[in-house]
N, C-alpha and C positions, 0 to 999 in steps of 0.2 A: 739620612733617610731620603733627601731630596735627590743627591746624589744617584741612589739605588735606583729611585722609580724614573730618573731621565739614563742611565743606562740600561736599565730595561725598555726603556720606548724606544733607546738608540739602535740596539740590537733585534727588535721587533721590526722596524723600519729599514736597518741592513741585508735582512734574510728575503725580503720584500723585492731587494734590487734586481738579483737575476730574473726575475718577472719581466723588467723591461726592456731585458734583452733580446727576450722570445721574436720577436715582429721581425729583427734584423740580422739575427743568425743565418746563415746560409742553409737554403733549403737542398736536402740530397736529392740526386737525381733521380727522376722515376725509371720502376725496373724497366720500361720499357725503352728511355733513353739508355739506359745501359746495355740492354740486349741489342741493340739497334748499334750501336755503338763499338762493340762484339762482333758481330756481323758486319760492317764494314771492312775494319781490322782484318777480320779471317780472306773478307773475300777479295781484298788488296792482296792477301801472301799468297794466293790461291791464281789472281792475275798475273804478278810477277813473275812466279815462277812455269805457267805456263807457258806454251811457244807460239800458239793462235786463241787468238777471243771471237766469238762470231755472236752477234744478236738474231735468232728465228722465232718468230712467233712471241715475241717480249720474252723466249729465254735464252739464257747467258749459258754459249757452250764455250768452255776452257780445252782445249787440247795442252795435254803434260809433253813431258820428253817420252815417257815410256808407253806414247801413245793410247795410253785412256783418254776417256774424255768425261770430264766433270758438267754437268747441267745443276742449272738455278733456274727453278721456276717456281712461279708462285700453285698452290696446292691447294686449295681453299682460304683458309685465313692465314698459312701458313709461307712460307719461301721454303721451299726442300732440295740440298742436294743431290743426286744421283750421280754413282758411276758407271758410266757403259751402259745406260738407261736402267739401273739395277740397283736395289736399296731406296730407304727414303729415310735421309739423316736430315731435322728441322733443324732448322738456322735458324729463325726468327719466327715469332708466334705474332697472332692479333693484326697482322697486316690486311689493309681490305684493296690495295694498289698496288703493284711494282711496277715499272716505266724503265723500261735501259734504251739510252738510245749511244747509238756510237759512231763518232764523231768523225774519227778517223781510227786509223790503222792503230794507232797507240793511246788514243784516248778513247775514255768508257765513261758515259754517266748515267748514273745510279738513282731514283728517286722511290722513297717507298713512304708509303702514308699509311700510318695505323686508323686503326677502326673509328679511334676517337677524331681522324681529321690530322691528326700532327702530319706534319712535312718533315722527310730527314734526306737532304741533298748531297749526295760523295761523287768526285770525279776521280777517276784514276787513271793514269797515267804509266802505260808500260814502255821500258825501256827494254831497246834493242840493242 
């Protein structure tokens, strides 16, 4: 009997452990670092492969090969796409800053602060 009732409190007290795991588990990323994150990414392959980057008015014109030209500006809360000043594809949501300043010829840096205050800093670097 004694037995029973200390495997019973052993197994009571087991089930209890993952509990103290909780604090130090890794927390996921918020959707916002992720979409933020997404948007860097996109507008890296978006620099690359264009053939000129020009900053006006804090927004970001891409010239392609096939002579469109892609613009990134900020929209309200929003950073929005356009081609050929036409369409409005959101790239990132919740933004209340955008900042591009460009360095030189082949460098671009990127700084966008969401609503809540966050900072997210990318520099990009195109090759000639």
């Amino acid at each position: 009997m004694e037995a029973f009732i200390a495997l019973t409190v052993l197994l009571m007290l087991s089930s209890l452990i993952p509990l103290f795991f909780i604090p130090i588990q890794k927390q996921p990323p918020t959707p916002q670092l992720e979409e933020t994150s997404i948007f860097f990414s996109m507008l890296g392959k978006e620099i690359r492969e264009g053939q000129s980057v020009e900053v006006i008015n804090n927004s970001l014109y891409v010239t392609l090969s096939n002579g469109n030209v892609l613009s990134f500006s900020k929209y309200h809360s929003l950073i929005r796409k356009q081609v050929n000043g036409l369409g409005h594809e959101v790239w990132v949501q919740n933004i209340s800053e955008m900042v591009l300043e460009k360095h030189s010829d082949v460098l671009l840096a990127v700084k966008l602060i969401d609503t809540q205050g966050n900072e997210y800093h990318r520099f990009f670097r195109r090759i000639e």
